[in-house]
C-alpha positions as CSV (number, residue, x, y, z in Angstrom):
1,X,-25.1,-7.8,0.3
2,X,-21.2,-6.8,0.6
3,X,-19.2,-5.1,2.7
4,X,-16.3,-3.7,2.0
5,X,-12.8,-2.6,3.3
6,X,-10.2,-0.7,1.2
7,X,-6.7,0.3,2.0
8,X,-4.3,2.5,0.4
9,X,-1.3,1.2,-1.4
10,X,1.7,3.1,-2.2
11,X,2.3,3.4,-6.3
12,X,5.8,5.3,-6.0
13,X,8.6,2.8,-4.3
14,X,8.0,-0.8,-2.6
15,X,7.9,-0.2,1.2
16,X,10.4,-3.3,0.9
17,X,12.4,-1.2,-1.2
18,X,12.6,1.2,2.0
19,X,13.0,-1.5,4.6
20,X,16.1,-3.1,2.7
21,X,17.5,0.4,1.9
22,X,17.3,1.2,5.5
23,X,18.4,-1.8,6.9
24,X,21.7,-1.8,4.3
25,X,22.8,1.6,5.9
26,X,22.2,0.4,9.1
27,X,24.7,-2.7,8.7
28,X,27.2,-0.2,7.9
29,X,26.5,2.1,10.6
30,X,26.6,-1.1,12.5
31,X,30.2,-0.8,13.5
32,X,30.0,2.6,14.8
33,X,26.5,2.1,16.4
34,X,27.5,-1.6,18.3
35,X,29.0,-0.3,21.5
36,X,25.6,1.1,21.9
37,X,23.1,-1.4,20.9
38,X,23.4,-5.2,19.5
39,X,23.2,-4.9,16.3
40,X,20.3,-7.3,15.6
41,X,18.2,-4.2,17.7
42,X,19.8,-1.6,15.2
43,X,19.1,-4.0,12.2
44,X,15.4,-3.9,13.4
45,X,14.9,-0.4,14.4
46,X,16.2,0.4,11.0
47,X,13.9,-2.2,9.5
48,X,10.9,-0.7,11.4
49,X,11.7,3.1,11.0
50,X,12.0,2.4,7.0
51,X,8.4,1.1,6.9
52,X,6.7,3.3,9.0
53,X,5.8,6.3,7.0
54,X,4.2,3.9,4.4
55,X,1.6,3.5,7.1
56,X,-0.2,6.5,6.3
57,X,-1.5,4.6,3.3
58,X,-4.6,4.7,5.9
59,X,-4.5,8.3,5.5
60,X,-3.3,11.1,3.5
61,X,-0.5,8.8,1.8
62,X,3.2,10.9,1.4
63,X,1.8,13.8,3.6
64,X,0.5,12.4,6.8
65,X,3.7,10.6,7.8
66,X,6.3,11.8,5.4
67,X,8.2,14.6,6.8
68,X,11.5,14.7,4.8
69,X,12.5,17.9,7.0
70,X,11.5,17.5,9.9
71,X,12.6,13.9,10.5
72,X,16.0,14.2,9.5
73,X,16.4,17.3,12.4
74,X,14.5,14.5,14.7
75,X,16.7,11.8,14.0
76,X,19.9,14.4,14.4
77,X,18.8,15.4,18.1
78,X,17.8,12.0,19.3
79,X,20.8,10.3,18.2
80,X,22.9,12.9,19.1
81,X,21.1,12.4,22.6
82,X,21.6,9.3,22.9
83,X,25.3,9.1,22.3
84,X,25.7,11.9,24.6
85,X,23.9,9.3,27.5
86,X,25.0,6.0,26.3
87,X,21.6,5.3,26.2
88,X,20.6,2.2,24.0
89,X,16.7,3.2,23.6
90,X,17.5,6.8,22.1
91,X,20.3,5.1,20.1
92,X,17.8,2.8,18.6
93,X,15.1,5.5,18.8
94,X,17.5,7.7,16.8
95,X,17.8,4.9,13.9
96,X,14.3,4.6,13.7
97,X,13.7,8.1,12.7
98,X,16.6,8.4,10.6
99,X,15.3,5.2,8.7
100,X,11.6,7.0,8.0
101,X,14.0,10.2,7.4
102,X,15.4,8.5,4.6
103,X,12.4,6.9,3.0
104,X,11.0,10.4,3.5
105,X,13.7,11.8,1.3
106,X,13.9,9.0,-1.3
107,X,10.2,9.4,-2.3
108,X,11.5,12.7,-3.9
109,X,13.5,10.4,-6.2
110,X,10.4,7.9,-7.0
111,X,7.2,8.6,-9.0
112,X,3.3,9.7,-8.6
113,X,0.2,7.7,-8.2
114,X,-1.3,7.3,-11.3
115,X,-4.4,5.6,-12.5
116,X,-1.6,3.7,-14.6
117,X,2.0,4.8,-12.8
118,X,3.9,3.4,-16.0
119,X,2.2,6.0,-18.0
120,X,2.5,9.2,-15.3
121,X,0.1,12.4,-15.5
122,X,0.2,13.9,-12.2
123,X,2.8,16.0,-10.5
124,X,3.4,15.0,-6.8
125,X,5.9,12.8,-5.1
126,X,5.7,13.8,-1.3
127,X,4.7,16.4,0.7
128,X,6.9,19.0,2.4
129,X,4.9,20.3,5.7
130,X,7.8,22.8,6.4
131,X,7.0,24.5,2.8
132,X,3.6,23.5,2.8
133,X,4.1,21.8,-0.4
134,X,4.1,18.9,-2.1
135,X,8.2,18.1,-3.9
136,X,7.8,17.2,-8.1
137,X,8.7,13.2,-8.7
138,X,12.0,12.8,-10.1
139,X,10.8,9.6,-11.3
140,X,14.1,7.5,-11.1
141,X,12.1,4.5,-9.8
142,X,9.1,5.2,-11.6
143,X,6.4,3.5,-9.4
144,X,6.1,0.7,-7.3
145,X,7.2,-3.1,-8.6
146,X,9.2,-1.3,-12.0
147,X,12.1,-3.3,-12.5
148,X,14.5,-0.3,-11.4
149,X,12.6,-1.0,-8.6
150,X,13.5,-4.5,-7.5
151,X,17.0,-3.9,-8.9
152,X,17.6,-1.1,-6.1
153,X,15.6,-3.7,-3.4
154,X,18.3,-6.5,-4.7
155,X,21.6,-4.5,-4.0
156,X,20.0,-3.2,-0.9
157,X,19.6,-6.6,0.1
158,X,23.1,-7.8,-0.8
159,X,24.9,-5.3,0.5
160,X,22.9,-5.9,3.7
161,X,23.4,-9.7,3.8
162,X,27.1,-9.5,3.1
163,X,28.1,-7.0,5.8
164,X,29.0,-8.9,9.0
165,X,26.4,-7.1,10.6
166,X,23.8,-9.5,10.0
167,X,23.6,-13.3,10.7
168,X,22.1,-16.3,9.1
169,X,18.5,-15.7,9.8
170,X,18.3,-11.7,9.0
171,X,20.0,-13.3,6.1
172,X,17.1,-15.8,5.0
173,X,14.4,-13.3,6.3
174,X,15.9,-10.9,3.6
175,X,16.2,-12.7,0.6
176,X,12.6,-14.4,1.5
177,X,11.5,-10.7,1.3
178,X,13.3,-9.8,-1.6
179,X,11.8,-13.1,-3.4
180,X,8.1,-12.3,-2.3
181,X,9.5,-8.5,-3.8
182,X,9.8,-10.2,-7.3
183,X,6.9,-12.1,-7.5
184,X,5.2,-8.5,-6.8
185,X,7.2,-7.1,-9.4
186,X,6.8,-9.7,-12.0
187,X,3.0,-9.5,-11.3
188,X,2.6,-5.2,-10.4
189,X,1.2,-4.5,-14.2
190,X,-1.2,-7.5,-14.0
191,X,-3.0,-7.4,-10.5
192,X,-6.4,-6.5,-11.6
193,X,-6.3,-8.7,-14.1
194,X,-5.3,-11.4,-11.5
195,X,-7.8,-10.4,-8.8
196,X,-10.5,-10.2,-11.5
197,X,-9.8,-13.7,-12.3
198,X,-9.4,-15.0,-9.3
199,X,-12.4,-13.5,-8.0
200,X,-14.4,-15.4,-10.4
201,X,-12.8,-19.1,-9.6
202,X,-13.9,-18.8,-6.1
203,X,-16.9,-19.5,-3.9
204,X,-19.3,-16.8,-3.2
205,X,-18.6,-17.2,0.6
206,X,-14.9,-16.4,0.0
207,X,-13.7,-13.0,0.0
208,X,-12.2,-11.4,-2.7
209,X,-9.7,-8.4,-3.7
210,X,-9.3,-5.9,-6.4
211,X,-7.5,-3.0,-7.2
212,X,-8.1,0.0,-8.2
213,X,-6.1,2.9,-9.5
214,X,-7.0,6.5,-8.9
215,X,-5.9,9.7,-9.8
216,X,-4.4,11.4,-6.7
217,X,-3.9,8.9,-3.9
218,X,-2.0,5.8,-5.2
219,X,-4.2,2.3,-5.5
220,X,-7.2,1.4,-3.8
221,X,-7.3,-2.3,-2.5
222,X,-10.8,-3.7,-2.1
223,X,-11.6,-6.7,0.1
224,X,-15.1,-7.2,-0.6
225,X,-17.0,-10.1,1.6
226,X,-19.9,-10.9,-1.2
């Protein structure tokens, strides 16, 4: 008897890739933003902001949290809000949304799910609900863990850590990121080779993962409790 749990996992751009693209603008923004909020808060809410869409991997993945119109208007109104009031929630509010705006956009620039995203076949990168349409893949990171891909996460990540915006431990939480991001990378064309493997050195009462690649929605990853 098994049971089984499986979660979608993005095939276009590492949601690290987002987080440390957001969080680089952010540290620049940082002098503008500071008389509003500290910028550790800013640091974060651009952090957070840059992840989120990716959470509709639980969903319809690139469509049920990607808006890459509609966020952008969002983020423009609640920032411009918020440094109207001097408020510091709406200010950190504002970089939130502008952070998923711009991992919204950038999907445009990455690749599709595939069954194997180095060799691509389908045509869809994310989904525009004020068109009702999904936007072609233009492919320049061509899926998630490619090399162009870690090399983007890497000068995210430095021009993050050497802005003074951040300190020594957004510092060391970014390059222990980015490190975990190249062990991912090293290992992206490999996985279910590696969970096959794997799954066969351990006990039966130990759960195990796989990954599967479909067609239309990114990778499938399989925790299955044998």
């Amino acid at each position: 008897m098994s049971t089984e749990t499986k979660v979608a996992v993005s095939t276009t751009m590492m949601a690290t890739t987002h987080a440390f693209m957001t969080v680089a603008i952010a540290a620049l923004a940082v002098p503008a933003l500071s008389e509003y909020a500290a910028p550790p808060l800013v640091l974060a809410a651009a952090f957070v902001g840059g992840l989120a869409p990716d959470f509709d991997m639980l969903a319809s993945h690139r469509k049920t949290l990607h808006f890459p119109v509609y966020f952008p208007v969002l983020a423009a109104g609640v920032l411009s809000a918020g440094f109207a009031a001097g408020s510091t929630p709406l200010v950190l509010a504002g970089v939130a949304v502008a952070a998923a705006a711009v991992h919204s956009l950038s999907d445009v620039f990455a690749g599709s799910p595939e069954a194997e995203p180095w060799n691509p076949t389908t045509d869809i990168a994310v989904y525009n609900h004020a068109l009702g349409r999904w936007h072609r893949p233009r492919r320049y990171v061509r899926y998630s863990g490619a090399p162009e891909d870690f090399l983007l996460a890497a000068a995210c990540v430095a021009v993050a850590v050497l802005s003074p915006a951040t300190g020594v431990w957004a510092d060391s939480a970014l390059v222990a990121l980015l490190t975990v991001t190249g062990l991912y990378t090293a290992a992206r064309k490999h996985l279910t080779t590696i969970a096959a493997t794997a799954r066969s050195l351990l006990p039966v009462w130990v759960p195990t993962v796989s990954v599967t690649e479909s067609e239309h929605g990114g990778s499938t990853l399989t925790i299955r409790f044998r």
